[in-house]
mmCIF file of the N, C-alpha and C atoms, coordinates in Angstrom:
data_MODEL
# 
_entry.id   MODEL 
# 
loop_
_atom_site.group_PDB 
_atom_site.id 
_atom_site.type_symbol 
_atom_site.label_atom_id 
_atom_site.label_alt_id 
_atom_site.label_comp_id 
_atom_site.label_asym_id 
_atom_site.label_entity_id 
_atom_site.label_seq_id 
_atom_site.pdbx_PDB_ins_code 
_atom_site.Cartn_x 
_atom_site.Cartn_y 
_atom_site.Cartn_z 
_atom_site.occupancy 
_atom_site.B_iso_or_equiv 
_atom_site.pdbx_formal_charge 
_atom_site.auth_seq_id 
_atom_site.auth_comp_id 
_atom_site.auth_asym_id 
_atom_site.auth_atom_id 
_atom_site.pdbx_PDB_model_num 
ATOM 1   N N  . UNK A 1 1  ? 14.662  -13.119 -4.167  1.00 0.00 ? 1  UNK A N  1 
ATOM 2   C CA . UNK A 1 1  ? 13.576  -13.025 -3.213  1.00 0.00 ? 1  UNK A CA 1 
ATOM 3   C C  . UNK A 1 1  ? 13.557  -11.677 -2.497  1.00 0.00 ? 1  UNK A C  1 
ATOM 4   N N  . UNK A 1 2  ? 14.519  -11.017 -2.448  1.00 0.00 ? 2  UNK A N  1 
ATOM 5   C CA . UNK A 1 2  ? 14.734  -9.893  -1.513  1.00 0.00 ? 2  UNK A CA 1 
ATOM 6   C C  . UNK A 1 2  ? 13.805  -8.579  -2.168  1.00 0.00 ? 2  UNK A C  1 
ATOM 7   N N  . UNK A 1 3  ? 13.805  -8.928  -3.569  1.00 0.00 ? 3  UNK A N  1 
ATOM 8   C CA . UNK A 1 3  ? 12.914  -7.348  -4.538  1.00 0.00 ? 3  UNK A CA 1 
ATOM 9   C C  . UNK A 1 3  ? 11.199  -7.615  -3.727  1.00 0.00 ? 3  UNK A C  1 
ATOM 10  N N  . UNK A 1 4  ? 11.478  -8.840  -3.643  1.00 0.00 ? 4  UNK A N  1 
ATOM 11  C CA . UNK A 1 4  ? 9.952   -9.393  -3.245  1.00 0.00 ? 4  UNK A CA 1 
ATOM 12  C C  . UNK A 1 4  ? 9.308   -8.501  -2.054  1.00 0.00 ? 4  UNK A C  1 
ATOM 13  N N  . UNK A 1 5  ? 10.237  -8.993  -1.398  1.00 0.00 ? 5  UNK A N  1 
ATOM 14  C CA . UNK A 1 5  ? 10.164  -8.623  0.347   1.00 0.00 ? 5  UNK A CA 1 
ATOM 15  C C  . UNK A 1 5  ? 10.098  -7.292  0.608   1.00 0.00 ? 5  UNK A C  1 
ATOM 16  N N  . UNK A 1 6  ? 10.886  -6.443  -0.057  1.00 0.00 ? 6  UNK A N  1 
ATOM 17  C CA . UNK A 1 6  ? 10.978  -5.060  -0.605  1.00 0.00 ? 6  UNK A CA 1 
ATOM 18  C C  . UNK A 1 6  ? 9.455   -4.391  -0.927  1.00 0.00 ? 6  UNK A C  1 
ATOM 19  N N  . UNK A 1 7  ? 8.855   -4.797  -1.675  1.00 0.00 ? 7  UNK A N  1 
ATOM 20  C CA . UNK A 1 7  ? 7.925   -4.711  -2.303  1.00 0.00 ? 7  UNK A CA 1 
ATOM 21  C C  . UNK A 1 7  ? 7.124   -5.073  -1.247  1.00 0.00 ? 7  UNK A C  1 
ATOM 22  N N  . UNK A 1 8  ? 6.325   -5.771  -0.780  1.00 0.00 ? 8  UNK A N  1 
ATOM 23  C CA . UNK A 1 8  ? 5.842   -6.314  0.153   1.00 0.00 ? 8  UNK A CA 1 
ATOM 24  C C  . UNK A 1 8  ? 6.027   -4.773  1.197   1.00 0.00 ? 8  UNK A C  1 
ATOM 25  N N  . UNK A 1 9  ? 7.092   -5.124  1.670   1.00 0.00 ? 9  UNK A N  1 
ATOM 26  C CA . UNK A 1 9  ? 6.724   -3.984  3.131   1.00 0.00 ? 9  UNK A CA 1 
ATOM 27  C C  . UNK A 1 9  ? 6.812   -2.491  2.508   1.00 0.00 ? 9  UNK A C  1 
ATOM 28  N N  . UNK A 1 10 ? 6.852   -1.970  0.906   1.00 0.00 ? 10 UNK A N  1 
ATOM 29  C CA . UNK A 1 10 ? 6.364   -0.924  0.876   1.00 0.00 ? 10 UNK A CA 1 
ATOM 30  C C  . UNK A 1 10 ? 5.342   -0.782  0.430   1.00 0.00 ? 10 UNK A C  1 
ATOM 31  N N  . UNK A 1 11 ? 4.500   -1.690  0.081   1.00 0.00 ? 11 UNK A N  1 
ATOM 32  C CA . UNK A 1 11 ? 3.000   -2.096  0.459   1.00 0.00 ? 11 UNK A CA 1 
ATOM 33  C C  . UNK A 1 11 ? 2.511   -1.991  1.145   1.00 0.00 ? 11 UNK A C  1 
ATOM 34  N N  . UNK A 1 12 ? 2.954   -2.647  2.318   1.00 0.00 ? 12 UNK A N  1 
ATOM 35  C CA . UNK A 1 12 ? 1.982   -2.471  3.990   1.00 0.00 ? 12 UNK A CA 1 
ATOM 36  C C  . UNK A 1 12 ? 2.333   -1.318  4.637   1.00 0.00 ? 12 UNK A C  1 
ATOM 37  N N  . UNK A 1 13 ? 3.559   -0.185  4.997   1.00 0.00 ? 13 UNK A N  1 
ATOM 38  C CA . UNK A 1 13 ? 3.866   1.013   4.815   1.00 0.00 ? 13 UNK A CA 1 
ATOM 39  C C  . UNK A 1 13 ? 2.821   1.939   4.453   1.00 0.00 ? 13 UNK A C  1 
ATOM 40  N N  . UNK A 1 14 ? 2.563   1.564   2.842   1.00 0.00 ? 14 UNK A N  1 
ATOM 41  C CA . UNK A 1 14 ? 1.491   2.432   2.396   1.00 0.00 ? 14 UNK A CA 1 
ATOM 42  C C  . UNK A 1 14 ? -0.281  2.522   3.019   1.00 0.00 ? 14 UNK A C  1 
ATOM 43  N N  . UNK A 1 15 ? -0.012  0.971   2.942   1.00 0.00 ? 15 UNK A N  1 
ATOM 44  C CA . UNK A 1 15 ? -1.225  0.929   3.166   1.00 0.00 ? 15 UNK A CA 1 
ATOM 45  C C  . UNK A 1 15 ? -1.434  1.104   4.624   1.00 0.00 ? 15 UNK A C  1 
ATOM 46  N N  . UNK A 1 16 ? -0.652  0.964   5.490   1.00 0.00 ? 16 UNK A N  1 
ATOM 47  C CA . UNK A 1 16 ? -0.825  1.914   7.008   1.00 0.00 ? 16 UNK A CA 1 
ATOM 48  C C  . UNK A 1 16 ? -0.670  3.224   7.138   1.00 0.00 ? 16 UNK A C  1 
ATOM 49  N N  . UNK A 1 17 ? 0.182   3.619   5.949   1.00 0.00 ? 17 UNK A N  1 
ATOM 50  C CA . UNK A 1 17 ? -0.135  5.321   6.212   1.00 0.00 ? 17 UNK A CA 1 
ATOM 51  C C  . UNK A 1 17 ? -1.587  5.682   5.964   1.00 0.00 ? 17 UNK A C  1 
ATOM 52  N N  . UNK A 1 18 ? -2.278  5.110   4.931   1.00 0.00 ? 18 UNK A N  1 
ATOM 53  C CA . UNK A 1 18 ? -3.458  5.734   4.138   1.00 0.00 ? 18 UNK A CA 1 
ATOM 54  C C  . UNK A 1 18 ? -4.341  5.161   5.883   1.00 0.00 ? 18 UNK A C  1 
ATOM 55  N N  . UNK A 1 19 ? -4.345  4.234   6.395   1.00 0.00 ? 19 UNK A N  1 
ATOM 56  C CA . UNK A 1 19 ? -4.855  3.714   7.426   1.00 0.00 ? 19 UNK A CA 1 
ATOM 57  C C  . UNK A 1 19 ? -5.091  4.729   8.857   1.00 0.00 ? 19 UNK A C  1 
ATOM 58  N N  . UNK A 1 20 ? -3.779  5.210   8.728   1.00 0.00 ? 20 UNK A N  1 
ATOM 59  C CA . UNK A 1 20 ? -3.686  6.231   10.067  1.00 0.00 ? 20 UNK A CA 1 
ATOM 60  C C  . UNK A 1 20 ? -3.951  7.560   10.104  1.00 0.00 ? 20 UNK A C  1 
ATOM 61  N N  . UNK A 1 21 ? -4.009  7.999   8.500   1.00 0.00 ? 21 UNK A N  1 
ATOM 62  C CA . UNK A 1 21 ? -4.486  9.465   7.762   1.00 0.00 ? 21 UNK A CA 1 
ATOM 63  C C  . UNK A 1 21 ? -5.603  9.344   7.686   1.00 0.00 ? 21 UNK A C  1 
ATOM 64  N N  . UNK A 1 22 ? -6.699  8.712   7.612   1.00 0.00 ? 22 UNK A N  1 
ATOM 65  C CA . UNK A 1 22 ? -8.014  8.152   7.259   1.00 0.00 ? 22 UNK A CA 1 
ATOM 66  C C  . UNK A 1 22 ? -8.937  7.658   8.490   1.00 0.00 ? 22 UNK A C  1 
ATOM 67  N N  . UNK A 1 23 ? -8.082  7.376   9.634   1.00 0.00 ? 23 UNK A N  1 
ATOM 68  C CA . UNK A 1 23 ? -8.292  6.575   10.454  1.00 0.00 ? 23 UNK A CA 1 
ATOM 69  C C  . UNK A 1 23 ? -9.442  5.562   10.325  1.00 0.00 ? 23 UNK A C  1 
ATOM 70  N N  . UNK A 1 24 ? -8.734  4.529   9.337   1.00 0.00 ? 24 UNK A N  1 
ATOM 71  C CA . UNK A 1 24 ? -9.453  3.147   8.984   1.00 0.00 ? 24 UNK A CA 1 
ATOM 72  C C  . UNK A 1 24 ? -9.047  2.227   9.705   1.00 0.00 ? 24 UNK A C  1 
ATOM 73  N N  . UNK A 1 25 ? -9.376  0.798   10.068  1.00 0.00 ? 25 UNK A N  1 
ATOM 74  C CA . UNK A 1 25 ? -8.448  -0.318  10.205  1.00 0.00 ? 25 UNK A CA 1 
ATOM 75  C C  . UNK A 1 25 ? -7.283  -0.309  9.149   1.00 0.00 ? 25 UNK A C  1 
ATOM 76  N N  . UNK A 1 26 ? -6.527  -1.310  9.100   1.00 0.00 ? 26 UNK A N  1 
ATOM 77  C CA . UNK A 1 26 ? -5.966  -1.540  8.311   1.00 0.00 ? 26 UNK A CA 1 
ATOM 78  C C  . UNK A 1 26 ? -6.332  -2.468  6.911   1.00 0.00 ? 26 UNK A C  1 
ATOM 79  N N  . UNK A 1 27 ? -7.395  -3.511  7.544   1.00 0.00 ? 27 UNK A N  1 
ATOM 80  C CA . UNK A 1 27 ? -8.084  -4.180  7.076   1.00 0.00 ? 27 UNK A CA 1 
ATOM 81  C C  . UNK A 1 27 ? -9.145  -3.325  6.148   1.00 0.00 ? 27 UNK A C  1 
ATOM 82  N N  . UNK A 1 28 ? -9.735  -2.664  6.231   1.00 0.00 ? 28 UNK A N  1 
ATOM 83  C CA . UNK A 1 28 ? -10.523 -1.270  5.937   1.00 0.00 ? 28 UNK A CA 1 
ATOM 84  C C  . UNK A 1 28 ? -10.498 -0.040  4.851   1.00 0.00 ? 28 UNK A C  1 
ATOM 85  N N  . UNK A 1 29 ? -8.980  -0.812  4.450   1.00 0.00 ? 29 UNK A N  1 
ATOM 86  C CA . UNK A 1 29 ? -8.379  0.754   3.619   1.00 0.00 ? 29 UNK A CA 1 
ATOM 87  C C  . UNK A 1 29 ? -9.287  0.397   2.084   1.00 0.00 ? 29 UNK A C  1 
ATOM 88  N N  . UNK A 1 30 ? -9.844  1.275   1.474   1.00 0.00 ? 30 UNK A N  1 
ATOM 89  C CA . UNK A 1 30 ? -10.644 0.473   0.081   1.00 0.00 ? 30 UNK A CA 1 
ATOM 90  C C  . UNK A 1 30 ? -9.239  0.442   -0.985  1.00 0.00 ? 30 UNK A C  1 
ATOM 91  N N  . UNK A 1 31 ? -9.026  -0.664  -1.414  1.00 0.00 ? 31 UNK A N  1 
ATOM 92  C CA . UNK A 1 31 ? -8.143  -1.093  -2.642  1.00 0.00 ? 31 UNK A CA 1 
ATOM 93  C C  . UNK A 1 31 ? -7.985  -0.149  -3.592  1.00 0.00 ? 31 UNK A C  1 
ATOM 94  N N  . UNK A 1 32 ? -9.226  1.076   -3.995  1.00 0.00 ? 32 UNK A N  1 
ATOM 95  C CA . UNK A 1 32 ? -8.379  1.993   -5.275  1.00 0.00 ? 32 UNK A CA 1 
ATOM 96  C C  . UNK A 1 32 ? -8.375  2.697   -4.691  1.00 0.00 ? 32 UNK A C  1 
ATOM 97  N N  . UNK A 1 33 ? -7.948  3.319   -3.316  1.00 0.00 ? 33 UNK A N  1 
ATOM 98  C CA . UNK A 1 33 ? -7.217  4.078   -2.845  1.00 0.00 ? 33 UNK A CA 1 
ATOM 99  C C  . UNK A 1 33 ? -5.913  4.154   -2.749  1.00 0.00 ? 33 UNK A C  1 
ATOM 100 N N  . UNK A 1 34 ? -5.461  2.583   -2.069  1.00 0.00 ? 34 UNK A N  1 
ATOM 101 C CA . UNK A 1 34 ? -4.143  1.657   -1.956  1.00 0.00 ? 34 UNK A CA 1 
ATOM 102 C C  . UNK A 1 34 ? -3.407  1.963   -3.480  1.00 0.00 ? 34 UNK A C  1 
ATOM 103 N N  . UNK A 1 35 ? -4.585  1.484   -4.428  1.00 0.00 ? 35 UNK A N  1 
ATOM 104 C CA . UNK A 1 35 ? -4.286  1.363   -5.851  1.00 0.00 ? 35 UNK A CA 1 
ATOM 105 C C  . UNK A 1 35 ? -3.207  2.226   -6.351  1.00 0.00 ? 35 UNK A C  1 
ATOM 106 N N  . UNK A 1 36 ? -4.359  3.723   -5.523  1.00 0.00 ? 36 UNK A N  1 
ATOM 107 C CA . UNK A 1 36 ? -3.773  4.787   -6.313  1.00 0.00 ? 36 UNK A CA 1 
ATOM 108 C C  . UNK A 1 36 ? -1.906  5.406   -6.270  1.00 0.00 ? 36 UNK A C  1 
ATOM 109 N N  . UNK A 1 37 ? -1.955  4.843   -4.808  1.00 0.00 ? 37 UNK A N  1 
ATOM 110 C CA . UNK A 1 37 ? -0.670  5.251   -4.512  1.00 0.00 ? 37 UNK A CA 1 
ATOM 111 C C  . UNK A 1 37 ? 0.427   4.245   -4.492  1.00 0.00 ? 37 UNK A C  1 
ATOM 112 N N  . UNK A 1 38 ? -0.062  3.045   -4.876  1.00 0.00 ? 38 UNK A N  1 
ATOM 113 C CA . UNK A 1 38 ? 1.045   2.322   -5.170  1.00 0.00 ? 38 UNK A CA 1 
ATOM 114 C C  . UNK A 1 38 ? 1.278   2.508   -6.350  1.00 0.00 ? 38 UNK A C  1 
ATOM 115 N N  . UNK A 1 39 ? 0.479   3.374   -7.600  1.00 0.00 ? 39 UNK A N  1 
ATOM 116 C CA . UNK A 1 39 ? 0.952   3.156   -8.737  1.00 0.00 ? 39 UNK A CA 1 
ATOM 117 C C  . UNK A 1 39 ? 1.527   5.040   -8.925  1.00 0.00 ? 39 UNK A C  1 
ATOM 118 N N  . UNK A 1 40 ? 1.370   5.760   -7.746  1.00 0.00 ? 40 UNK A N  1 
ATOM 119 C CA . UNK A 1 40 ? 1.615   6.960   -7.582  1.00 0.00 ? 40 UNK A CA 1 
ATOM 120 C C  . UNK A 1 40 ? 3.549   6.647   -7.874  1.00 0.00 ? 40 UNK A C  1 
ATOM 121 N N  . UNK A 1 41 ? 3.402   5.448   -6.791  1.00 0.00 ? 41 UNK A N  1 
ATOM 122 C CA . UNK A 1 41 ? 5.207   5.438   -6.393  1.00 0.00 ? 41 UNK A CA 1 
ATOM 123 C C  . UNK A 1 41 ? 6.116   3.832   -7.052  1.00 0.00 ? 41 UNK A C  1 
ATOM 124 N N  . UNK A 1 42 ? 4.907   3.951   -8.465  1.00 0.00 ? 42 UNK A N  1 
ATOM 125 C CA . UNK A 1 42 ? 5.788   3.418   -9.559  1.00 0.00 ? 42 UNK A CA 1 
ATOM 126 C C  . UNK A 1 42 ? 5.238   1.671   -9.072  1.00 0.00 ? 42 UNK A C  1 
ATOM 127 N N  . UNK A 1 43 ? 4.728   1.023   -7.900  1.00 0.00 ? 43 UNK A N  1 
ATOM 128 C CA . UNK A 1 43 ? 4.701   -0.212  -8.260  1.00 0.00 ? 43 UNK A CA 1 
ATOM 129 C C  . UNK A 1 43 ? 4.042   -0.932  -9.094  1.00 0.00 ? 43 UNK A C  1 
ATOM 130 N N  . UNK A 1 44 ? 4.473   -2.375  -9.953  1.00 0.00 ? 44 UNK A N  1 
ATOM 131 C CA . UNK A 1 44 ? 3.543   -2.582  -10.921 1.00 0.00 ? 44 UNK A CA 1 
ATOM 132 C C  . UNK A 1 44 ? 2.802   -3.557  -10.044 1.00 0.00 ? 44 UNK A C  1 
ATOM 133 N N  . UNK A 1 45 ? 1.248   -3.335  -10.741 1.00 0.00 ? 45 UNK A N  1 
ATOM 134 C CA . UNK A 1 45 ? 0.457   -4.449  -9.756  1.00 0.00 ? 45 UNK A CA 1 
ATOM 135 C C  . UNK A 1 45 ? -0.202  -5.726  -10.559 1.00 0.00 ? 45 UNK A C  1 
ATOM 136 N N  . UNK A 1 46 ? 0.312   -5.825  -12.005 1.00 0.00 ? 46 UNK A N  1 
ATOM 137 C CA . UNK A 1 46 ? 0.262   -6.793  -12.682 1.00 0.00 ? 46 UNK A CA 1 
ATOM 138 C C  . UNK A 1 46 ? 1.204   -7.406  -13.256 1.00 0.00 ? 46 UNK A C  1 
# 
């Protein structure tokens, strides 16, 4: 469970950086943006 959890908060990490660089909500950030950089820093999203 722990890779999980891992994964998870370097998800929301990301997706609050792109949030606070952008100044979006968090709610707000568009998904192939998120996309791009989670697959920038290797996560798989399928």
């Amino acid at each position: 469970m722990e890779p999980v959890f891992m994964v998870l908060g370097q998800s929301a990490a990301i997706a609050a950086s792109i949030a606070i660089d952008k100044n979006y909500s968090v709610q707000d950030v568009p998904y192939k943006e998120l996309e791009a950089d989670l697959l920038k820093y290797k996560q798989v999203l399928q």
